[in-house]
C-alpha positions in Angstrom: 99.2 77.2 62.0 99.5 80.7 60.7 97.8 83.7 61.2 97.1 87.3 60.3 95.6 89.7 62.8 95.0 93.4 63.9 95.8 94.4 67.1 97.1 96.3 70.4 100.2 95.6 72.2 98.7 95.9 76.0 102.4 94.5 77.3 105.7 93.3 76.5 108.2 91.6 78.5 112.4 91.3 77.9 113.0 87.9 76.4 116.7 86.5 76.8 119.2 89.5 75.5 117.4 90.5 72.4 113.6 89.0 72.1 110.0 90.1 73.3 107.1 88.1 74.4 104.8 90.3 73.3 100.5 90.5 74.8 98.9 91.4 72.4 94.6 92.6 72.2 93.6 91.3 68.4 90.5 91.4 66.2 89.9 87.5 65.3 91.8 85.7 68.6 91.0 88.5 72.1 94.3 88.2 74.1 97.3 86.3 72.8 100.9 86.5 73.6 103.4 86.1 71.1 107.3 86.4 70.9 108.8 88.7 68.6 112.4 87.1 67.9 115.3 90.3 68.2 112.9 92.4 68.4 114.9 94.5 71.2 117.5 95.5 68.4 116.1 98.8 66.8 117.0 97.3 63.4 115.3 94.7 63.9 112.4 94.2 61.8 109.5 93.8 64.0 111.0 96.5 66.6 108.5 99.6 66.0 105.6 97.4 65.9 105.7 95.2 69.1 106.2 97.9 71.0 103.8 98.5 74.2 100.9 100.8 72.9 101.6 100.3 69.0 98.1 98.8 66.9 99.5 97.6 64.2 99.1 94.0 61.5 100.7 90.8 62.7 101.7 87.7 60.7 101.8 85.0 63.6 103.0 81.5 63.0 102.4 78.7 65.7 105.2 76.2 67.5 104.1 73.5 69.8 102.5 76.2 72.3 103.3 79.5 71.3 103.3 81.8 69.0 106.5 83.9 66.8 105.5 87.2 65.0 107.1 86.4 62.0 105.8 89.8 59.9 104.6 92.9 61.4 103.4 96.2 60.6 102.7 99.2 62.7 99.5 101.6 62.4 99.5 103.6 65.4 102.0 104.4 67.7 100.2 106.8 70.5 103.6 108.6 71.1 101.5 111.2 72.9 101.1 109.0 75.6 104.3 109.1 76.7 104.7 113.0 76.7 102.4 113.0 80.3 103.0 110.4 83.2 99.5 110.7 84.1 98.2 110.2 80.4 100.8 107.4 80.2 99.8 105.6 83.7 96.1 105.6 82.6 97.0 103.9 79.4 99.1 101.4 81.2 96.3 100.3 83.6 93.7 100.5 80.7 96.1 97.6 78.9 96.3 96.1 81.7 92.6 95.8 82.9 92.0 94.2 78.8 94.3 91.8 79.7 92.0 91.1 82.8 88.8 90.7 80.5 89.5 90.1 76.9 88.8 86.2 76.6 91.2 84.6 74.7 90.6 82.4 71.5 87.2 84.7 70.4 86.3 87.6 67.9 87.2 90.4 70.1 86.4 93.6 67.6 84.6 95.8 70.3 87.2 95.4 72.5 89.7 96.4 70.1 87.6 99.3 68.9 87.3 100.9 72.4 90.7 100.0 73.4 92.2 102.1 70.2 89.6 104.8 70.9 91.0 105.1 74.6 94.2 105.2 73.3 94.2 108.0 70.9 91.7 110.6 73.0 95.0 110.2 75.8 97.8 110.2 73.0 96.0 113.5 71.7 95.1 114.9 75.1 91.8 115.7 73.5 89.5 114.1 76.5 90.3 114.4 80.2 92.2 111.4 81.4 89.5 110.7 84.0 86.9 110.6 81.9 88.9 108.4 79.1 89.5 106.3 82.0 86.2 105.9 83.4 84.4 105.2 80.3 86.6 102.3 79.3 86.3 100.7 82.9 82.5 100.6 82.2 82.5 99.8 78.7 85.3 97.4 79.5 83.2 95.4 82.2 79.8 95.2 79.8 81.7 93.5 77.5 82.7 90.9 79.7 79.3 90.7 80.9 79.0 92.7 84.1 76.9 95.1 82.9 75.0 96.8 85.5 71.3 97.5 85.3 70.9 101.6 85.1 67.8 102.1 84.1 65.2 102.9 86.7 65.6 103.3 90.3 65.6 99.3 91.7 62.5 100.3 94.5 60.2 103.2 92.7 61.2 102.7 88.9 62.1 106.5 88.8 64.3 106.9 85.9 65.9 110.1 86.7 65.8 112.5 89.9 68.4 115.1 91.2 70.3 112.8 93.6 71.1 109.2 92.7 73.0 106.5 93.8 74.9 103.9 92.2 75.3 100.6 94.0 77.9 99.1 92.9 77.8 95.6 95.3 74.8 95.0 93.1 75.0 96.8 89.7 71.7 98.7 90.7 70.7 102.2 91.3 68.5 104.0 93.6 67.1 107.5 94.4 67.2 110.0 96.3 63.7 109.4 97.9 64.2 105.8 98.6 67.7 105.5 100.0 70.0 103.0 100.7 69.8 100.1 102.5 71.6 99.7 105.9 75.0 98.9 106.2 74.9 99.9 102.0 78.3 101.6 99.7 77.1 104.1 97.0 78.3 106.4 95.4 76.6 109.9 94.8 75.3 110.9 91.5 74.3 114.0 89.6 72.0 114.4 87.0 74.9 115.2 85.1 77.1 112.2 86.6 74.5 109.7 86.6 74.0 110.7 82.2 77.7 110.2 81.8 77.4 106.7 83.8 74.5 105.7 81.5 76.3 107.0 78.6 79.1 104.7 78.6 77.5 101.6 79.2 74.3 102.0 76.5 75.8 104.2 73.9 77.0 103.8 70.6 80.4 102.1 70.5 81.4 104.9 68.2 79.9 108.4 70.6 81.4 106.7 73.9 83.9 109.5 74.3 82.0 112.5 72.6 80.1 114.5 76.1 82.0 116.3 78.6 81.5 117.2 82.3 81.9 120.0 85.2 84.3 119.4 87.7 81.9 117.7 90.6 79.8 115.4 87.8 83.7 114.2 86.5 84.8 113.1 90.1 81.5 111.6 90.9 81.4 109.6 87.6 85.1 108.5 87.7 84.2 107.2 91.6 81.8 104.9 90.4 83.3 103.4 87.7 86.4 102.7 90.1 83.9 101.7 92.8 82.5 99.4 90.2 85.6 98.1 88.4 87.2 97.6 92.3 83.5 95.4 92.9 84.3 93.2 89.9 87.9 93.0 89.7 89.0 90.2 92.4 92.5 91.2 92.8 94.7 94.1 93.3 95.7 95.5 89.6 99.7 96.4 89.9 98.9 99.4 87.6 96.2 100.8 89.1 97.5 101.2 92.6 100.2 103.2 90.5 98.0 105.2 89.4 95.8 106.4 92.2 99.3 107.8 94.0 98.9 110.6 91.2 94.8 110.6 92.0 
């Protein structure tokens, strides 16, 4: 079977001396892997465009139970990334939590979408990492279905006060004035953190990275979507734990 598809390389693996098995995030199919056959020679063809972080067009064709790249094209190469270890280690657990989520075999465009998005804001150093971060771990998790329910206070119904919390055991908020329960984690929220948390969960797919924050509301909004990704997430995420040694 062959087949033509848009997409982000989230990861690729050293096949034999000279070819990549190649993960790759795409429009039509969510997560697929595909080997890219001498691919490791810079000549090679298919070189630029199954690189790690490279969206780009793929002409796939299938064998038994895998699949070659047998045409590719690249788009976008994010070489910014890789001028900032920071920028470059958020992007590498970003790839790595899609992999996590995307389901495999389905139209994946939103996915794609944020995941390019993400991508450029870090390659262009235009957005804070955290916040790039943060918003994709949220919008990430609502689009495999673990959006969490931000709208009121889960006791009073409040909508908005000066101190929230965000449970994230339960995908619930509360108040100030009515607490937590005993024995419950939150995480602290200003008005200002607790907009930015609502922000990247209901917003246009499009606006998702267009508001900024102070200092305090930035650390408080990047703690709950790691609280909440941590919640969700049932095992330890090998790019991640890199990551929060430069945290």
């Amino acid at each position: 079977m062959n087949l033509k598809v848009s997409g982000i390389v989230l990861k690729v693996n050293k096949s034999g001396d000279s070819d990549r098995y190649c993960t790759i995030l795409t429009d039509t199919h969510g997560v697929i892997s595909a080997f890219a056959k001498g691919a490791n020679n810079l000549k090679n063809k298919n070189s630029t465009a199954t690189a790690q972080f490279v969206y780009g067009s793929y002409e796939l064709f299938r064998r038994r139970d895998h699949y070659i790249i047998d045409e590719s094209q690249y788009e976008e190469l994010y070489t910014g990334l890789r001028e900032d270890i920071f920028r470059l280690s958020v992007g590498q657990y970003l790839c790595q939590l899609a992999m996590e989520l995307v389901p495999a075999g389905q139209p994946s465009e939103d996915y794609l979408w944020l995941m390019r998005a993400a991508l450029w804001y870090l390659s262009e150093n235009s957005r804070p990492p955290l916040l790039v971060k943060a918003v994709s771990e949220m919008r990430l998790l609502s689009l495999a279905g673990y959006m969490p329910d931000l709208v009121m206070c889960r006791k009073c119904g409040v909508y908005e006060n000066d101190l929230m919390y965000f449970i994230p055991a339960t995908s619930e908020i509360s108040c100030g004035k009515c607490g937590l329960r005993a024995g419950e984690h939150a995480v602290r929220l200003s008005r200002g953190a607790m907009t930015a948390l609502r922000h990247s969960i209901y917003a246009d797919i499009k606006k998702l990275f267009a508001f900024s924050l102070n200092d305090e509301s930035m650390k408080q909004f990047s703690e709950a979507a790691d609280a909440f990704t941590t919640s969700r997430i049932e095992k330890s995420l090998t790019a991640l734990e890199f990551l929060k040694t430069m945290m």
